[in-house]
C-alpha positions, 0 to 999 in steps of 0.5 A: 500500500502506497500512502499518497503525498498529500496524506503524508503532507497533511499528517503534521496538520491533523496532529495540531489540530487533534492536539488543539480540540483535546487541549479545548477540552481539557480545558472545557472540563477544567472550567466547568469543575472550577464552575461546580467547585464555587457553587459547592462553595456559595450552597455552604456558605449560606448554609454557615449563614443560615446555621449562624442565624440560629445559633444566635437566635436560641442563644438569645432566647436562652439569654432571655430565659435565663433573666425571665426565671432568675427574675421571677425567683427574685420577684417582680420587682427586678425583672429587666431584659438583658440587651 
């Protein structure tokens, strides 16, 4: 079999070109795993957010618990709210 010289002059060309279309998907892939990496990242964040809100809010209501009853232990007199 005889291999014709336009093949044979066309080879290095293909050979760029199939290494240019695997590098553009490589980095296709690349971008698109640093894409998913930041929504992981934004979805936890306001999760910490959403978790730091109610940490908060129960400890103020533990803090307004804890005053209510040593309050009412002391007597009505003396019931004050703590900022």
């Amino acid at each position: 079999m005889v291999l014709s010289s336009t093949w044979v002059t066309q080879e290095p060309r293909w050979r760029v070109l199939q290494t240019g279309a695997e590098d553009a998907r490589f980095e296709c892939a690349r971008k698109m795993t640093e894409l998913e990496s930041r929504k992981r990242y934004e979805f936890l964040e306001a999760m910490v957010s959403s978790m730091d809100a109610h940490l908060r809010f129960f400890e103020r209501g533990h803090e307004v618990r804890s005053a209510i009853k040593s309050n009412w232990l002391a007597g009505p007199s003396n019931f004050e709210i703590p900022d």
